[in-house]
VEXDREN-2710 file (C-alpha; in Angstrom, 1 decimal):
% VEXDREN-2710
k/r/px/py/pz
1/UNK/-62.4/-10.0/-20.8
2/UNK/-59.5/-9.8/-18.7
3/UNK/-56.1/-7.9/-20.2
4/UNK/-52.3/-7.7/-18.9
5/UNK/-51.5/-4.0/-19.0
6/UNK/-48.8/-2.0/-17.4
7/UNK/-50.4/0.8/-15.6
8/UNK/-49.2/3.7/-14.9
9/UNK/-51.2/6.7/-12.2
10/UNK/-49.3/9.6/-11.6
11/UNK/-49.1/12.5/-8.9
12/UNK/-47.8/15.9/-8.8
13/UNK/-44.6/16.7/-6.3
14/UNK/-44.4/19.9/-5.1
15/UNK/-41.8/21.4/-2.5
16/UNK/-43.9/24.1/-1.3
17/UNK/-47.2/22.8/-0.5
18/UNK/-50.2/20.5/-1.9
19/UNK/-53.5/21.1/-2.4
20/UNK/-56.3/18.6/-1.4
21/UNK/-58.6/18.0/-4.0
22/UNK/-61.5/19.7/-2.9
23/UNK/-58.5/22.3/-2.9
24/UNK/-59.7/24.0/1.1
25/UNK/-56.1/22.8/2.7
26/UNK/-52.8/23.8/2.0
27/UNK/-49.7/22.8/4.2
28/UNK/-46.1/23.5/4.0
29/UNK/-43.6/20.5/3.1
30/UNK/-40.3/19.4/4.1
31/UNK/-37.7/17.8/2.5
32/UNK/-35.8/16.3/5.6
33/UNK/-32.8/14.3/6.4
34/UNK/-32.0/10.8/6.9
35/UNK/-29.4/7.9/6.9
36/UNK/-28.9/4.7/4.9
37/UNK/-26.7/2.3/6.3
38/UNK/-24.5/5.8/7.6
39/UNK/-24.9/7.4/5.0
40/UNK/-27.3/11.0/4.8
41/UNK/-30.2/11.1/1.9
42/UNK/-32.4/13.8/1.3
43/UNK/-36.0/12.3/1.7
44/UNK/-39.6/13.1/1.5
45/UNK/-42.2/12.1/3.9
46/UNK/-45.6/10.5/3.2
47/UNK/-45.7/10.9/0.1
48/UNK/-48.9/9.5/-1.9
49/UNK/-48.1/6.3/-4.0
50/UNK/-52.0/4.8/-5.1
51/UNK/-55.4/4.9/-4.2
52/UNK/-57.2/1.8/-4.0
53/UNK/-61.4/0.9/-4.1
54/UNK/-62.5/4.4/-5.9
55/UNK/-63.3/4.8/-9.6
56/UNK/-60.8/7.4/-11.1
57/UNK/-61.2/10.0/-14.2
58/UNK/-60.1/7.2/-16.4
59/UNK/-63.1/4.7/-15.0
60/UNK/-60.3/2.1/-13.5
61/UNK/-60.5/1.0/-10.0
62/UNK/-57.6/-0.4/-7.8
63/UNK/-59.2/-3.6/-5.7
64/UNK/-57.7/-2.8/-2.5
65/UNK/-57.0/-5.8/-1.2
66/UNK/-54.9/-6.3/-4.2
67/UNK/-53.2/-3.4/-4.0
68/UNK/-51.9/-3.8/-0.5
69/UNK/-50.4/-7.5/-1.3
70/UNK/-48.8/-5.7/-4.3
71/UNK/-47.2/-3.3/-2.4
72/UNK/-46.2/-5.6/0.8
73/UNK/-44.8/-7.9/-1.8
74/UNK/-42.5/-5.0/-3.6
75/UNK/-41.3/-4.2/0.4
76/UNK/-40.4/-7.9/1.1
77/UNK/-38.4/-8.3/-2.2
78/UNK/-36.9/-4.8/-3.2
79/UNK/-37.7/-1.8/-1.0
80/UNK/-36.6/-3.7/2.4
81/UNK/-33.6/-4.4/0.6
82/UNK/-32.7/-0.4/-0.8
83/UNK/-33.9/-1.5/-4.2
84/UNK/-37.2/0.3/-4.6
85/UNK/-35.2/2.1/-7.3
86/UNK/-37.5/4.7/-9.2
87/UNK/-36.8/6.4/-12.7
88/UNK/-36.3/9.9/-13.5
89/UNK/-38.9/9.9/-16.7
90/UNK/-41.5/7.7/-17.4
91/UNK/-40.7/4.3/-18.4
92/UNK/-42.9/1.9/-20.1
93/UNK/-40.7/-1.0/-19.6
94/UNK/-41.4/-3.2/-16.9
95/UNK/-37.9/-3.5/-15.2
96/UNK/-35.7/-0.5/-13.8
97/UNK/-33.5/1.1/-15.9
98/UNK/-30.4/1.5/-13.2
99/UNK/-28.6/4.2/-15.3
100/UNK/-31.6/6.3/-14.7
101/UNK/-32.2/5.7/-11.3
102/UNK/-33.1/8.9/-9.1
103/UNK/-34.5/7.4/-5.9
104/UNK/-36.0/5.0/-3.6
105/UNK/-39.1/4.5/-2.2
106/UNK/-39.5/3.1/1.1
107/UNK/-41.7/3.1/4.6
108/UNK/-44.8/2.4/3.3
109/UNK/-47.9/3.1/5.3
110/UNK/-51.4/2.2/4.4
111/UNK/-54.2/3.9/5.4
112/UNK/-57.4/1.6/5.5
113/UNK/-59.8/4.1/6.0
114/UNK/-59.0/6.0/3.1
115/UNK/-57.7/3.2/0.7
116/UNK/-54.8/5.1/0.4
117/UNK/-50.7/4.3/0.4
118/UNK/-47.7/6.3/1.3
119/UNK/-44.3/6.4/1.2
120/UNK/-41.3/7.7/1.7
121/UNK/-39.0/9.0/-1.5
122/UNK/-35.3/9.1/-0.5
123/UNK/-33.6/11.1/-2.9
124/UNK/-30.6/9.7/-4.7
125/UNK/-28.7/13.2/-5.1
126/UNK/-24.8/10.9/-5.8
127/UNK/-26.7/10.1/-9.3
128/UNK/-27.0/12.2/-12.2
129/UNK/-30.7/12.1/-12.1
130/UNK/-31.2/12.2/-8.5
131/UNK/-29.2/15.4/-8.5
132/UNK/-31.2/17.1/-11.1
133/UNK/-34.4/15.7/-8.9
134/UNK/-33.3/17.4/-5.9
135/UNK/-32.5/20.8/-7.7
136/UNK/-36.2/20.7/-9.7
137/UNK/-38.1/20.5/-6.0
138/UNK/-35.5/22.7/-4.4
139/UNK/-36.7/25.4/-6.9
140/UNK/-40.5/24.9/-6.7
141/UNK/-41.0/22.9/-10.2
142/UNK/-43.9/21.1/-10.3
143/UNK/-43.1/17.5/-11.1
144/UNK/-44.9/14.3/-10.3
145/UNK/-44.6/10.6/-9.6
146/UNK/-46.0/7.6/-11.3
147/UNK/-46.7/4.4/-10.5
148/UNK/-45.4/1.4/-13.1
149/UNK/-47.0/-2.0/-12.5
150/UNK/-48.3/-4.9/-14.4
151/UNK/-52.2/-5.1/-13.8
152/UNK/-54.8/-7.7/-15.1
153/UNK/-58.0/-5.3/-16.2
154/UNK/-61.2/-6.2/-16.3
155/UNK/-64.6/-4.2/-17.6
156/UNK/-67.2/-4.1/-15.7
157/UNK/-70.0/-2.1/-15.2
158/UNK/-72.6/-1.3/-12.3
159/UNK/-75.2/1.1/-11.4
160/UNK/-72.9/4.0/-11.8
161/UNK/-71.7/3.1/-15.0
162/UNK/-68.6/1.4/-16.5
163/UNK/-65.0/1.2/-14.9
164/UNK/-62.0/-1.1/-15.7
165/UNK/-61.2/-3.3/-12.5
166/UNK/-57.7/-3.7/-11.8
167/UNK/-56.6/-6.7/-10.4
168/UNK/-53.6/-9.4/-9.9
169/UNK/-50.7/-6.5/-9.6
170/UNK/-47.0/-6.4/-9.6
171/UNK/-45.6/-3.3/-9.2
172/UNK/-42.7/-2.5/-11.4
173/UNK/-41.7/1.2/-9.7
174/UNK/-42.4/4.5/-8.9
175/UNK/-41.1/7.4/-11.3
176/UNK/-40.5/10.9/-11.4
177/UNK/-41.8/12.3/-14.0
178/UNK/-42.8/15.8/-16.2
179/UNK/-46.4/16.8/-15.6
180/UNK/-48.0/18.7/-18.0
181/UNK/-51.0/20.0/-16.0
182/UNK/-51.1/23.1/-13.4
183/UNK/-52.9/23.0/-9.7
184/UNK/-56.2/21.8/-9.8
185/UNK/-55.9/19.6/-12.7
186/UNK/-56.2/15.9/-10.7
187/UNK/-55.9/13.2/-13.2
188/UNK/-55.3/13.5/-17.2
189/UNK/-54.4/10.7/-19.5
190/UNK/-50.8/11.3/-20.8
191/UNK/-49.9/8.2/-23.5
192/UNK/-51.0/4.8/-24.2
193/UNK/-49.3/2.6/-26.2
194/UNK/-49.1/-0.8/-26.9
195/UNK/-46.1/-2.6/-25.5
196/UNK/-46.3/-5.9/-26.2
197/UNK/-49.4/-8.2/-27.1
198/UNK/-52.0/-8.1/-24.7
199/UNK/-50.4/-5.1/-22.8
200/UNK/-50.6/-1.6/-22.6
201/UNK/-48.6/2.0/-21.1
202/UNK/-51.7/3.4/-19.4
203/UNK/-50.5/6.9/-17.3
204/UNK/-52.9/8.9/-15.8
205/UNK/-52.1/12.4/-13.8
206/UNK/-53.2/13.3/-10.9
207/UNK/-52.9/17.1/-9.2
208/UNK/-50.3/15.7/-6.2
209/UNK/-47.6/14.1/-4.7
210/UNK/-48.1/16.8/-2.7
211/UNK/-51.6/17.3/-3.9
212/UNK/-53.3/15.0/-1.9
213/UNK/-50.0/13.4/-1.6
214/UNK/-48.6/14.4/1.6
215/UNK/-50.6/12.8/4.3
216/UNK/-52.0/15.3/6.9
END
């Protein structure tokens, strides 16, 4: 049976470096300067937004194809545009809250032999919450990000088992957020609660957006 859920997958940010899962490679991280329409942001690189076409700890799978329309989509209408705003704390509501608004995300890049998307996070250091962002990486805090979409989920099950197929998505955001687990810890379910009938806050953590988050 298929189910509408806002879904959430989170990675940890780190200003120093990242660790790759299989934790062998670390590499030092920059947070770098650009311009907006003339004006200088704070932004970092790369940075890992999903995974698509690979079972994670929580048994859900990310069709690929899907994924990339998604995200194409979310450039054409918002992030092209400087509105790929992002949160600072998890939200379980599927539009942006401006008054907590820390960043955008922009640039994306997809990597098809990996499944994997990047972006760029241009920090939004004029806000309350963008300024606290900065200061938290600027220090060495570990903090993540989290994707917020609206998903239709499917279980399924094959010769490795069951796994929840994710399909038809609209992503909502990406937000910062406070991650509870320490290096080497990849993906941890956080809250799940139901929002509305027939839909769900599903977060799940995983060690990076700088652990396996920056692209090498």
């Amino acid at each position: 049976m298929k189910v509408r859920k806002v879904l959430n997958e989170e990675f940890v940010l780190d200003e120093s470096y990242y660790i790759h899962p299989n934790n062998i490679e670390k590499k030092r991280v920059k947070i770098e300067d650009d311009t907006i329409n003339n004006i200088s942001y704070k932004v970092i690189r790369n940075v890992l937004l999903q995974v698509g076409n690979i079972k994670n700890k929580n048994n859900r799978i990310y069709d690929w194809e899907e994924l990339v329309k998604a995200v194409n989509i979310y450039n054409e209408k918002k992030a092209k545009h400087n509105a790929g705003y992002g949160e600072f704390n998890h939200s379980d509501q599927e539009v942006v809250n401006l008054e907590r608004v820390s960043h955008l995300v922009k640039n994306f890049n997809f990597d098809t032999a990996s499944n994997r998307i990047y972006g760029d996070i241009y920090i939004l250091n004029f806000t309350p919450t963008g300024a606290l962002l900065l200061e938290y990486i600027k220090r060495g805090f570990l903090i993540g990000i989290s994707s917020r979409a609206l998903g239709d989920i499917e279980e399924k099950s094959d010769s490795y088992g069951d796994y929840v197929l994710v399909k038809n998505i609209d992503i909502i955001a990406w937000d910062i957020v406070a991650t509870p687990s320490v290096h080497g810890a990849y993906l941890k379910d956080v809250n799940l609660e139901e929002t509305k009938k027939n839909k769900k806050v599903i977060t799940e953590d995983i060690e990076s957006i700088y652990n396996d988050i920056i692209k090498g």
